[in-house]
N, C-alpha and C positions, 0 to 999 in steps of 0.2 A: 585566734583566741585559745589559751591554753583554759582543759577541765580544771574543775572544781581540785582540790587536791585531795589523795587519798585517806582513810580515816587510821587514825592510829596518828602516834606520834606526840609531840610534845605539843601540847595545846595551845601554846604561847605562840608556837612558829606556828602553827596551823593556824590559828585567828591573824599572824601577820601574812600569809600569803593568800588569805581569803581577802583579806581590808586591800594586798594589792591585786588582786584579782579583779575587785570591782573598780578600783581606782583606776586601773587600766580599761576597762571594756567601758565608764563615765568618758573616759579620755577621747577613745577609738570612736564610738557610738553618739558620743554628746547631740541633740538633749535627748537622754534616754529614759523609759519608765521604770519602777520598782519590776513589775512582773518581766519586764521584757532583761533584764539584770540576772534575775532567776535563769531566765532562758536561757541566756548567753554564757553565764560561768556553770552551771549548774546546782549549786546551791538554793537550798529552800529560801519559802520566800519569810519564812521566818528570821532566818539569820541575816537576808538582805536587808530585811527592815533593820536591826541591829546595827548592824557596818552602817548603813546608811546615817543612821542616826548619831552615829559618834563622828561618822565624818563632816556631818554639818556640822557638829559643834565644834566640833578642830576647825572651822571652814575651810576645808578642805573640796565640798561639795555645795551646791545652792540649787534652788527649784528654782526653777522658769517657766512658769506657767502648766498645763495641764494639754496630755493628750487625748489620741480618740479613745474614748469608751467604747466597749463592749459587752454595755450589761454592766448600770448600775455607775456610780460616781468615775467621772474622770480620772485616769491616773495622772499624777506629778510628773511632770518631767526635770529632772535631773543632769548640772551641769559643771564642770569642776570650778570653783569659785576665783575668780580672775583677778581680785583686789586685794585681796590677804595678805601675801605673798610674791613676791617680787626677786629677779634676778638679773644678775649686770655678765652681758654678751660681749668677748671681745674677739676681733678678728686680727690677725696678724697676716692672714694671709691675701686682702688688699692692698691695694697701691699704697694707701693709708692706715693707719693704724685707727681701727673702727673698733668705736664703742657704746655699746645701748642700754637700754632698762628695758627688760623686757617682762611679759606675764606670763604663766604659767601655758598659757594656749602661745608662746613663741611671737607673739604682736608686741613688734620694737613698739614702745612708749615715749622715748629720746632715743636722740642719737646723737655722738660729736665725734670728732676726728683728730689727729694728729698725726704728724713727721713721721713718718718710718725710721729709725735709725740702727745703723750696724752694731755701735756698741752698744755693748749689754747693760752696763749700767744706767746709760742714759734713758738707754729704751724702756727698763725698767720703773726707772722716775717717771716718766712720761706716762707709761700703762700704769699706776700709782695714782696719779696727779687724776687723771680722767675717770680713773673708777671713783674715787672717794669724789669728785664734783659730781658722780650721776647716781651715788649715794643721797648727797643733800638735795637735789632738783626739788622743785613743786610737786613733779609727778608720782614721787614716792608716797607721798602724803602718810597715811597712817601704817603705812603696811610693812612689813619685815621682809628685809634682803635676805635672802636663804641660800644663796650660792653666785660663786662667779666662774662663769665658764670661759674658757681661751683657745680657739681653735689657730694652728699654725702650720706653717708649711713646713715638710722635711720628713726625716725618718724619727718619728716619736715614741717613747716608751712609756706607752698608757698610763701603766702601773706605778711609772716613779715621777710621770708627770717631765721626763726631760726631754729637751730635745738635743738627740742624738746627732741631729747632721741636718742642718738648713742651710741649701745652698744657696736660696733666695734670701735669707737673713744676713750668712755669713757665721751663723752661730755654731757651733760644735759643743756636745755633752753641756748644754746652758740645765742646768736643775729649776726649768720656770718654775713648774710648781711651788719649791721649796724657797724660789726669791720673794714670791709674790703674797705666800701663804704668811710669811712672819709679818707683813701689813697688815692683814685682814684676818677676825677672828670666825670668820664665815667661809666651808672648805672653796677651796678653788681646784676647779676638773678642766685638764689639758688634753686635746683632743688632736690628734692629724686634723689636717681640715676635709681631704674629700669622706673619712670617715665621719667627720660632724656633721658635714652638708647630706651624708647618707641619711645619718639619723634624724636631721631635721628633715627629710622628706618622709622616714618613714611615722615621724610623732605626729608633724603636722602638714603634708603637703598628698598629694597620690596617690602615697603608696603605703595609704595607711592601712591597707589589710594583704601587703604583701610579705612573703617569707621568704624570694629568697630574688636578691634586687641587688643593682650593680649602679653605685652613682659614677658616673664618669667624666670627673674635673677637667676641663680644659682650660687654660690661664697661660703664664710664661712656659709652665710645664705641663706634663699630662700624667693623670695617677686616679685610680679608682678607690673606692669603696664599695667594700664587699658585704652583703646580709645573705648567709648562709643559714637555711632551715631557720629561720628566725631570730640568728645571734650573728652580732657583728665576726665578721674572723678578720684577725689582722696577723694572723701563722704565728711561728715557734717565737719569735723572738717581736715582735708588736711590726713589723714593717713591709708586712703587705701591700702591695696594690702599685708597685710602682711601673704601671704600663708604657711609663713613657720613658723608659729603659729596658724595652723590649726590643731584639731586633727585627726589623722588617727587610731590612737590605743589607745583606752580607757583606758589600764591598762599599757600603752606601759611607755617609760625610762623618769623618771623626766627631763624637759627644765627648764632650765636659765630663761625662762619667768615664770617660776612658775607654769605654768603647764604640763601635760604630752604626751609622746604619739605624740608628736610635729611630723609634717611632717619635720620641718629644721632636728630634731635630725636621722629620719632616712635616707634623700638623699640629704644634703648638702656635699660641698668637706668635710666639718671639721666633720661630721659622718663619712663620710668615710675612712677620715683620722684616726681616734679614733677604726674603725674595722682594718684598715692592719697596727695596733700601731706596732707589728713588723718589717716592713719594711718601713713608712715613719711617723714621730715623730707627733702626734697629733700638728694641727695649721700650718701645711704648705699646706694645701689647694690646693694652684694653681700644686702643685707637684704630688698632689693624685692619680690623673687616670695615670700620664704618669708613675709611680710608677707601678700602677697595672697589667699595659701593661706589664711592661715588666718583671713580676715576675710568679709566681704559676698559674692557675686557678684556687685556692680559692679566692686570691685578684679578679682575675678578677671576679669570683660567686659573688663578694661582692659589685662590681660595675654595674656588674647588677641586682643584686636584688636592688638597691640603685634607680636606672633607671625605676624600679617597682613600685618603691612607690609614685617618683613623676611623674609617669604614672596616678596611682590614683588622685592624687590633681591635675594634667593637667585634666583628666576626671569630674572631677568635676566643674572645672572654666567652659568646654565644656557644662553641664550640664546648670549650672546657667547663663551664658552671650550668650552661641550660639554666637560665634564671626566667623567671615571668615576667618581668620589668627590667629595663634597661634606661637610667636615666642622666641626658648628658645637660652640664652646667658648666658652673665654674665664674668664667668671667665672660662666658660669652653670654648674649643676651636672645629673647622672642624675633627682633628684628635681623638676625645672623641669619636666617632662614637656609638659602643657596649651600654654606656650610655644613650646616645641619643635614639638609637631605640629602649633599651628595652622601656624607657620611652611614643615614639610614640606609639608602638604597644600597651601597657598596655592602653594608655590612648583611642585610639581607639576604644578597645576592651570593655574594662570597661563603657565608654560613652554611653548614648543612641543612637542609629543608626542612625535616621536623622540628629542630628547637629554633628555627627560625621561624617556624610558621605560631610557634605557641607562645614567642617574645614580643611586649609590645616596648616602642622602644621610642621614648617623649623628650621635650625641653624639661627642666627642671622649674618649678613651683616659683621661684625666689628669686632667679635673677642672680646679681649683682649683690644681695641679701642674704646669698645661699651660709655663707661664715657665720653672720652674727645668727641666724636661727636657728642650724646648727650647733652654735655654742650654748645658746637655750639648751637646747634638747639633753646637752649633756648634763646640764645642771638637774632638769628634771626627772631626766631616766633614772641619775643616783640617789635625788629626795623621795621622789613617789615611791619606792621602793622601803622608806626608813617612817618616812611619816606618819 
């Protein structure tokens, strides 16, 4: 939680970074009280009262009931208002082409699906078609759509919203942003997706009082997300985090990207899908481990040695960031278990002992959910900031 901000300055900005200074610690803290608000940003409880007061009336906040006293009436407890306000989650980067309503706490409300497809303009009809149907739903009822968020696979460029190079789309330099934005008069925020899956852990899942947290996607590919001292980093040019284009094995199996040895090619699902080619068809991914489960223990030897290696590349991010959290997702799921640990343990193990010993390193919150509440987060990290 960042201090109160310094005095001096233009009083305009300095009342808008106090309104999100509490906006944020109602977020973090929810249900919190006035005094315990004071505590936390440092601002008097005078000017809490204030913010407080304008943010209900925006509803932007609502009381829910009252906490423990200490001497004399109950305080209020205070919680960011869940019904006002409404935004539509889309994921590109499932099987499916997933889309929800979600509220401002990141709780899909609907959900529906559709085709995945190569070409762009179709795809676009398609993500068009779905949003505006979860516009009109029931469950919108009186409330105002305020953002559409889009998390996708590939190398993204935050700031112009395109996507640069999806090899699981097929897409190159697509300007999503700018196809999607002439439909709708509400902004639309495009996200990488292991960088959205970060931020929906760190808004609403964990790791919501960590600074400096590594989400780590597993799916067809493998690629992180990075929270550095409290700000996402996605480096010089927005395309950070692509771990599963690291090498592990000098002489190891030529990669699609050209070069070898790739960590995606030895502990992605679609590697591992390509070892138990006899028992589930290379490219079904999401089906792999529950496949291996339930077959031979060589499929399973295959899934964990698979667990081993992105042991080693978790070991290494431990290495080079020393983060306080490490949290691995994607498409895998709670019942991947065997995976998972070899992965923990290898990564553990392999790591230096001090920033391993001070890493804690979990499943991810959401599952299979990790895209669409991710693409929340994005909506809301760039409204609560303006609102």
């Amino acid at each position: 939680m960042n201090s109160a901000p310094a005095p001096g300055g233009n009083s305009i900005e300095v009342g808008r970074r106090n309104r999100c200074l509490v906006l944020d610690a109602v977020r973090v803290h929810e249900p919190i009280s006035r005094p315990e608000l004071a505590r936390l940003t440092g601002l008097t409880t005078a000017t809490i009262a204030n913010i407080v007061g304008k943010l209900q009336r925006d509803h932007l906040v609502e009381e829910v009931g009252s906490g423990r006293s200490t001497g004399g009436r109950k305080p209020g407890l205070l919680q960011l208002e869940r019904t006002s306000r409404l935004a539509i989650a889309v994921d590109l980067a499932a099987t499916d082409l997933m889309v929800a309503l979600t509220n401002v706490k990141g709780e899909v409300l609907r959900r529906s699906k559709r085709e995945i497809a190569t070409d762009v303009d179709l795809m676009i009809t398609r993500m068009v078609d779905a949003i505006r149907e979860m516009m009109g739903c029931p469950e919108v009822g009186g409330a105002s759509i305020v953002g559409i968020g889009v998390t996708a696979p590939g190398l993204i460029d935050h700031a112009a919203g395109t996507i640069v190079k999806s090899v699981r789309l097929g897409w190159y330099q697509v300007p999503l942003k700018s196809l999607l934005q002439r439909h709708f008069e509400v902004p639309v925020f495009v996200g990488k997706d292991t960088t959205s899956a970060l931020l929906g852990e760190q808004w609403y899942g964990t790791a919501r009082d960590a600074n400096n947290l590594i989400y780590v996607w597993v799916g067809t590919g493998i690629a992180v997300g990075l929270l550095v001292d409290g700000r996402v980093y996605t480096g010089a040019t927005g395309m950070a985090g692509e771990l599963g284009h690291t090498s592990i094995e000098c002489n190891g199996t030529p990669c699609r990207c050209g070069n070898q040895g790739c960590l995606e090619g030895l502990a992605s699902l679609e590697a591992i899908a390509s070892k138990v080619s006899s028992r589930v068809s290379p490219g079904e991914g999401e089906a792999t481990l529950d496949a291996a489960r339930a077959v031979d223990l060589r499929a399973r030897e295959i899934v964990r040695e698979a667990g081993k290696y992105l042991g080693v590349g978790i070991a290494n991010l431990i290495n080079l960031f020393n983060p306080e959290r490490i949290i691995i997702g994607g498409q895998i799921t709670q019942e991947d278990k065997e995976f998972v640990d070899a992965a923990i343990e290898t990564a553990k193990r392999r790591a230096l002992s001090e920033p391993a010993n001070s890493v804690t390193i979990t499943m991810a919150s959401f599952g299979q959910d990790a895209g669409l509440i991710g693409a929340a987060a994005l909506v809301w990290r760039e409204l609560l900031r303006t609102l």
